[in-house]
MARDO-183725 format. One record per residue (C-alpha): residue number from 1; chain; x, y, z. Coordinates in nm, 3 decimals, padded with zeros to 5 digits, always signed. Layout:
<recs>
[rec NUM 'A' [X Y Z]]
...
</recs>
This chain:
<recs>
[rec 1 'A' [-01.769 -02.000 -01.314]]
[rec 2 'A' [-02.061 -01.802 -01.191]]
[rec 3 'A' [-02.274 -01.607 -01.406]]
[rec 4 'A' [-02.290 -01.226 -01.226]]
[rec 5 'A' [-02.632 -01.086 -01.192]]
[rec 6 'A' [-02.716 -00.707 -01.286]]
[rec 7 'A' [-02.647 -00.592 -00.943]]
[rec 8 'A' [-02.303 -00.669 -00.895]]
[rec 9 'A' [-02.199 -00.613 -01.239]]
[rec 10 'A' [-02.339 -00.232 -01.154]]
[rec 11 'A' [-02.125 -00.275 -00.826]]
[rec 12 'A' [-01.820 -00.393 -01.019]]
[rec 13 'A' [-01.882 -00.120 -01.225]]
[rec 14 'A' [-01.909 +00.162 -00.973]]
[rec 15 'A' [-01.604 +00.000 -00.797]]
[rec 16 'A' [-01.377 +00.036 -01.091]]
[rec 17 'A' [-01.533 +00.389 -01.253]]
[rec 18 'A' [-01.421 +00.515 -00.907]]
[rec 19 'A' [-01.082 +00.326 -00.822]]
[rec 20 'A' [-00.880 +00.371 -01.138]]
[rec 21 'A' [-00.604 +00.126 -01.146]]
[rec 22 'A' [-00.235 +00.278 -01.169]]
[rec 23 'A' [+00.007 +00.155 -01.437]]
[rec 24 'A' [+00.333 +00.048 -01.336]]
[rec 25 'A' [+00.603 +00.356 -01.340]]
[rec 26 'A' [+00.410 +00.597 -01.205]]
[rec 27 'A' [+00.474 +00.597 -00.888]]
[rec 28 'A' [+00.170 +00.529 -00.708]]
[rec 29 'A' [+00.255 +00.162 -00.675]]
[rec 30 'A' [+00.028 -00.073 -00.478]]
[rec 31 'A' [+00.111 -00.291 -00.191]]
[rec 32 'A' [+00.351 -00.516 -00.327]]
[rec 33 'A' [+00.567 -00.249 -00.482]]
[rec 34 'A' [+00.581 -00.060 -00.170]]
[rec 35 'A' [+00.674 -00.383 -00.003]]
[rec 36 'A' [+00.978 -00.474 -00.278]]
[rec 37 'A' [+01.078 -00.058 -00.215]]
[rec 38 'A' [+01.116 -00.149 +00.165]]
[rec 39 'A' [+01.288 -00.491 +00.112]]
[rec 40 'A' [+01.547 -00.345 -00.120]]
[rec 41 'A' [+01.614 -00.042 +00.096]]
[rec 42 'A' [+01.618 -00.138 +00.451]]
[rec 43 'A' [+01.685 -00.517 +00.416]]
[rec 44 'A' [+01.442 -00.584 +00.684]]
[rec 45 'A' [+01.184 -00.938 +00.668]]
[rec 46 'A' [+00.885 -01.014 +00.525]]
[rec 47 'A' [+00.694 -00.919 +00.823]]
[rec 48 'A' [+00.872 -00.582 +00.896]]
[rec 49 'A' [+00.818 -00.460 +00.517]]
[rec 50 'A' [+00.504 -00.549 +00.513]]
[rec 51 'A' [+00.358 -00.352 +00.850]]
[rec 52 'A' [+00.565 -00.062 +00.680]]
[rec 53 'A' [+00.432 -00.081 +00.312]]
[rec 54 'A' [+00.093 -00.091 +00.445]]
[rec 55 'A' [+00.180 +00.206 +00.662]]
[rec 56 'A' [+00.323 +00.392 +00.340]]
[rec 57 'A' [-00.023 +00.325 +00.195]]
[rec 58 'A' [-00.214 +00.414 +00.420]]
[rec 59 'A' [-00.095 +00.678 +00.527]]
[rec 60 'A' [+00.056 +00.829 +00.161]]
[rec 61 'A' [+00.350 +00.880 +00.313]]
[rec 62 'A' [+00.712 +00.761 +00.162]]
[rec 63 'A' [+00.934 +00.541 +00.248]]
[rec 64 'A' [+01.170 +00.860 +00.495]]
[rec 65 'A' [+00.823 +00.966 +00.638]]
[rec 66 'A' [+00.724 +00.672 +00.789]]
[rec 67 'A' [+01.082 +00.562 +00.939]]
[rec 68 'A' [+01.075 +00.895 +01.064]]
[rec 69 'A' [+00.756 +00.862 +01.203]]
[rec 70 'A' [+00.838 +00.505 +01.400]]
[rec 71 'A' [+01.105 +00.667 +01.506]]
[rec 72 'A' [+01.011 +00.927 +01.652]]
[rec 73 'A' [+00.663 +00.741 +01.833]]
[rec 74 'A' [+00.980 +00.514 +01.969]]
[rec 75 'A' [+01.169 +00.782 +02.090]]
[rec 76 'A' [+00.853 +00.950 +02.281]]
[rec 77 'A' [+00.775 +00.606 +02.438]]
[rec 78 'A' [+01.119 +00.561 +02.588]]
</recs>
């Protein structure tokens, strides 16, 4: 394993001093839990769940919000 120099462990540092990590059960799940949330919900595949968990987080929107949203973008196109 590589040794770190000064720099990045100040980088490291910075990186986690400003992105605190979330504990499970609190709601602010990460990627994969938004994924599992879509899975069990809608039933949809791996790829579906996963363009809509990243849209959940990156948009901080739940689950409704950003059905309603696709749905809506749909609706306007047609």
């Amino acid at each position: 394993m590589t040794e770190l120099t000064e720099e990045e462990y100040d980088e490291l540092d910075e990186y986690f001093t400003k992105n605190t990590i979330m504990p499970l059960g609190t709601g602010n799940g990460g990627f994969f839990m938004k994924r599992k949330e879509v899975v069990d919900t809608l039933g949809v595949d791996g790829l579906v769940a996963d363009y809509i968990a990243g849209k959940m987080l990156s948009t901080k929107q739940p689950l409704r919000a950003v059905i309603h949203n696709l749905v809506k973008r749909e609706m306007a196109l047609a």
